[in-house]
C-alpha positions in Angstrom: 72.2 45.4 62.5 68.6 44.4 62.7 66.1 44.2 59.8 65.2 47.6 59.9 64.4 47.9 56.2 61.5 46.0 57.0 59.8 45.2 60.1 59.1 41.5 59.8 60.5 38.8 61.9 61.9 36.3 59.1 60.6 38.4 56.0 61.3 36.0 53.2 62.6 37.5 49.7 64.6 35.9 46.5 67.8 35.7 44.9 66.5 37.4 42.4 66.0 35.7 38.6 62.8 34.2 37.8 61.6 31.6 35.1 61.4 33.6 31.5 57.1 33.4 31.0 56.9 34.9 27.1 54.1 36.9 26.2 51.8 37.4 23.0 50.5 40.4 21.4 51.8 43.9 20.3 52.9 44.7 23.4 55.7 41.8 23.2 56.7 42.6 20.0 58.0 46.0 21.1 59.2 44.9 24.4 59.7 40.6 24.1 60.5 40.7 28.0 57.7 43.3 29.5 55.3 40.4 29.9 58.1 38.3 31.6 59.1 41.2 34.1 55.3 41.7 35.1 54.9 37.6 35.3 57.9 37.5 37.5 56.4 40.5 40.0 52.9 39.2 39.8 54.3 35.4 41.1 56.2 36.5 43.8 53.6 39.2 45.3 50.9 35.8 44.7 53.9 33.7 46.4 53.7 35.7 49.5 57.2 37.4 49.2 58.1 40.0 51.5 60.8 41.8 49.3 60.4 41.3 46.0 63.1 41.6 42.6 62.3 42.6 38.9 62.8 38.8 38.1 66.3 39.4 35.9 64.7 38.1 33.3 66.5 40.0 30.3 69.6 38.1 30.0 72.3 35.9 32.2 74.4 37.7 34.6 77.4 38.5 33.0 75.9 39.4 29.9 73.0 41.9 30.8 75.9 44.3 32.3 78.8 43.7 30.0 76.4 44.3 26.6 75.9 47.6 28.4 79.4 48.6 29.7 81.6 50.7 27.7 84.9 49.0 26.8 83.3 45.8 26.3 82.0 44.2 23.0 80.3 40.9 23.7 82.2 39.4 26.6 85.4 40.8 25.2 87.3 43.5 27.2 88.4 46.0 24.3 89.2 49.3 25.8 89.1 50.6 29.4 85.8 49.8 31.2 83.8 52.7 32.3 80.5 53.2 33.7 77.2 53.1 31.0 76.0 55.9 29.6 72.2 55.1 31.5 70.7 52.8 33.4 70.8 49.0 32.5 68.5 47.7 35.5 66.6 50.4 36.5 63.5 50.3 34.4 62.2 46.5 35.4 63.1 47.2 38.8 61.0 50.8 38.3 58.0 48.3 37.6 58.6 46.0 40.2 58.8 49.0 42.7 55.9 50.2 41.4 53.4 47.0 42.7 55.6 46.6 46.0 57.0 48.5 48.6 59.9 46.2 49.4 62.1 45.6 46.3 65.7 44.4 46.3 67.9 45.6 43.3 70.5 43.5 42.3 73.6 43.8 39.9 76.5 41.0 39.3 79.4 41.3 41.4 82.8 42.6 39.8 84.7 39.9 40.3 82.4 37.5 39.2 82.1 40.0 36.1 85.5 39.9 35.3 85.9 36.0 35.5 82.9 36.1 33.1 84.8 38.2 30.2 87.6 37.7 27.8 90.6 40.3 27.9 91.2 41.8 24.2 93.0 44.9 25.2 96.2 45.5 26.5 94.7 47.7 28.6 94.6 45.2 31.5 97.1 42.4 31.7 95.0 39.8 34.0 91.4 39.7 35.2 92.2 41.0 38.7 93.2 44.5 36.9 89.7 44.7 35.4 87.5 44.8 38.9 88.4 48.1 40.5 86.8 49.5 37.1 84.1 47.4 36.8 83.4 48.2 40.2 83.5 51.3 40.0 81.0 51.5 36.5 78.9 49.2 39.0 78.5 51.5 41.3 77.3 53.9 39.4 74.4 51.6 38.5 73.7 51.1 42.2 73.3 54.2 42.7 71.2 54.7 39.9 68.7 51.9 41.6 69.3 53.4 45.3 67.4 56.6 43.6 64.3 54.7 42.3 64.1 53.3 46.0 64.7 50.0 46.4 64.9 48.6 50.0 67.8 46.6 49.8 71.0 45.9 47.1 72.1 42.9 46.4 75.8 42.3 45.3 76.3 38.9 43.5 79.5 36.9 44.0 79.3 33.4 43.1 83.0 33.4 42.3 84.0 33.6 46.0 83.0 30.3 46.7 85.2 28.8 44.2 88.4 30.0 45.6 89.6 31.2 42.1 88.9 35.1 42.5 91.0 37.4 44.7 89.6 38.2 47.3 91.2 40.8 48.9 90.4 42.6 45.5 87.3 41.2 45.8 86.5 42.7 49.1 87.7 46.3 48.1 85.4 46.3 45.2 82.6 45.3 47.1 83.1 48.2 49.4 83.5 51.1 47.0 80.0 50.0 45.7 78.4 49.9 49.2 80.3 53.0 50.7 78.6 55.3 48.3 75.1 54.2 49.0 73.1 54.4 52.5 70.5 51.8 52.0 71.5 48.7 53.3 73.7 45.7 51.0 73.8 42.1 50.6 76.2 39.9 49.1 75.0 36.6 47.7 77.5 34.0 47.5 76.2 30.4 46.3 78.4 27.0 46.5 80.0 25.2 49.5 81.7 27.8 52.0 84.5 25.8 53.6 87.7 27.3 51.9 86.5 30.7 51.6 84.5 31.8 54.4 86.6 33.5 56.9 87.5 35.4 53.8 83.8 36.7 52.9 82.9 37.3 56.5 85.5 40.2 56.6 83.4 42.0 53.4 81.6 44.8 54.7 77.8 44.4 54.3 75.0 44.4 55.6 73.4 41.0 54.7 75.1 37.9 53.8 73.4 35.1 51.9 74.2 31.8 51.1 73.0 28.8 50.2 72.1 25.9 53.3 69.4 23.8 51.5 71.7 22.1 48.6 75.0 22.5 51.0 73.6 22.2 54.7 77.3 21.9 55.8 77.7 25.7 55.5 75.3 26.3 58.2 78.0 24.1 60.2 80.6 26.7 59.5 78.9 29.6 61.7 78.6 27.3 64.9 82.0 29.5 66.4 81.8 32.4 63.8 80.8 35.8 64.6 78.6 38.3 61.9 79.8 41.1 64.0 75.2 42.2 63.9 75.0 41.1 60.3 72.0 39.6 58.6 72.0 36.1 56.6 69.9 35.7 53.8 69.0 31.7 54.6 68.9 30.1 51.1 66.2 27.0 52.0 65.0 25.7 49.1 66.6 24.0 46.5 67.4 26.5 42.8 68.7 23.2 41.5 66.2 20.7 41.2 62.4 20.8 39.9 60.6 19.1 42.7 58.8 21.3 44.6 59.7 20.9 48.8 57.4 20.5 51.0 56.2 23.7 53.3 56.8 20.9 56.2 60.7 20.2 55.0 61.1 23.4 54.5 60.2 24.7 57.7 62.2 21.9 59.1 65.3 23.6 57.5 64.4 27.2 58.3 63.9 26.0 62.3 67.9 24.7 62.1 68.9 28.3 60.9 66.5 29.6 63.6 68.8 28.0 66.3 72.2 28.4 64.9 71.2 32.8 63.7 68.2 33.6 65.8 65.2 34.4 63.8 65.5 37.9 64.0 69.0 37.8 61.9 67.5 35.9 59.2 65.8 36.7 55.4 64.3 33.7 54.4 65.4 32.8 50.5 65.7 29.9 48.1 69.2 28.9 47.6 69.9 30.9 44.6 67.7 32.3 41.1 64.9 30.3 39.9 65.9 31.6 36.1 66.1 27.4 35.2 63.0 26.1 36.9 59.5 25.9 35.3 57.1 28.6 36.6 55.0 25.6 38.2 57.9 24.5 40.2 59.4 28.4 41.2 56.0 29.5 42.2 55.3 26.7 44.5 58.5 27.3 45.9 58.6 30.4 46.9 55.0 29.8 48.0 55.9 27.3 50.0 58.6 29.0 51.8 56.5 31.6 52.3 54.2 29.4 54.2 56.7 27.5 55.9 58.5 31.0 56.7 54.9 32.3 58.3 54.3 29.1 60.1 57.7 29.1 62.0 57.2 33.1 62.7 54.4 32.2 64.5 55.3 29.7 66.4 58.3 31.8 68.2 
């Protein structure tokens, strides 16, 4: 698969959560995060970012979907989990697709869900009995964002690096959400690789992204691996730490995915969300990458 949802030799994009930037005035008091949302869309248009997210600002990413999610209370499963009764995403990423063309919706990841809530029902006896129907109440919310016309879905699975979910479960819930959409998915999976990765490359999507500027070793793990025409979303900067990289280092990393992917199988992305960095340092971030991103595009 080529990058045919945009037409951009190493289009760079985000993880998706920004830094929360408060506003003032009446508009705040009715809506607290409005001003945050358009702060988070105004950076990364400014940044230079190809495809674009609503910022995530509202909440962390277990509890913006299970607040919402019948069957929950809190992070406690109480009852069977079915899908909400509206949107939960829909209306930031409305905005956000309202300044951009290219806008990636994202949602948390049911596994990574699951092993995010408490079980208070006797309704499931372990947590790998709760992600068919959170994927499934999931995918109704994807398809909620496919309608508003986002370019690209984003699936987020941090647990699968950790070794602790099922993945075979895992993999099958992933699925369900992607086989009822036709705009193209991508599964964001943060953390070192090396026990789990034969495992994730056998999920079916469309884009892959992981992390190679905090743990370069992963790029090492696709030397004699196959994507079968699959993307990678090239996490190059650092969602960890303050200091702002260098559009020089980070073209420097984005050249060694260049050799091991080929440019033209490559999104260019920070590790993971900027949610904990100041708005100085997740700007110039992304702005750098941006640059460094350009400068490398040229040079091919």
């Amino acid at each position: 698969m080529k990058a045919y949802f945009i037409n951009k030799v190493l289009a760079t994009t985000v993880v998706g959560s920004y830094p929360v930037v408060k506003g003032t005035g009446i508009k705040s008091f009715f809506d607290p995060f409005g001003p945050s949302v358009e702060t988070a869309v105004s950076d990364q248009i400014s940044a230079g970012i190809d495809i674009i997210s609503d910022g995530q600002v509202r909440g962390d990413m277990i509890g913006v979907f299970s607040g919402k999610l019948p069957g929950i209370k809190g992070q406690d499963v109480i009852g069977k989990i079915e899908s909400a009764s509206r949107p939960i995403t829909v209306a930031d990423t409305k905005y956000a697709r309202s300044k951009s063309l290219y806008v990636k919706g994202i949602i948390t990841g049911p596994s990574t869900l699951a092993h995010g809530l408490h079980i208070s029902s006797s309704m499931y006896r372990n947590r790998e009995e709760l992600v068919p129907d959170l994927a499934a109440a999931l995918a109704t919310e994807a398809r909620y964002l496919e309608a508003v016309g986002i370019t690209l879905l984003q699936i987020d699975e941090p647990i699968f690096s950790t070794g602790i979910a099922d993945l075979a479960i895992g993999k099958q819930a992933i699925e369900l959400i992607t086989s009822s959409l036709k705009i193209p998915s991508c599964m964001h999976v943060c953390g070192n690789l090396a026990n789990t990765i034969d495992d994730i490359l056998k999920i079916n999507v469309n884009v892959l992204d992981f992390e190679f500027s905090k743990n370069p070793a992963n790029l090492e793990l696709f030397g004699s691996r196959d994507l079968a025409g699959r993307m990678i979303g090239y996490g190059c900067i650092d969602s960890s730490a303050e200091k702002v990289e260098s559009t020089n280092e980070i073209k420097k990393r984005i050249e060694k995915g260049v050799d091991v992917f080929g440019a033209r199988a490559m999104l260019v992305d920070p590790d993971c969300g900027l949610r904990m960095r100041s708005r100085e340092s997740a700007f110039w971030k992304l702005k750098n990458m941006a640059e460094a991103a350009k400068e490398v595009r040229l040079a091919l």
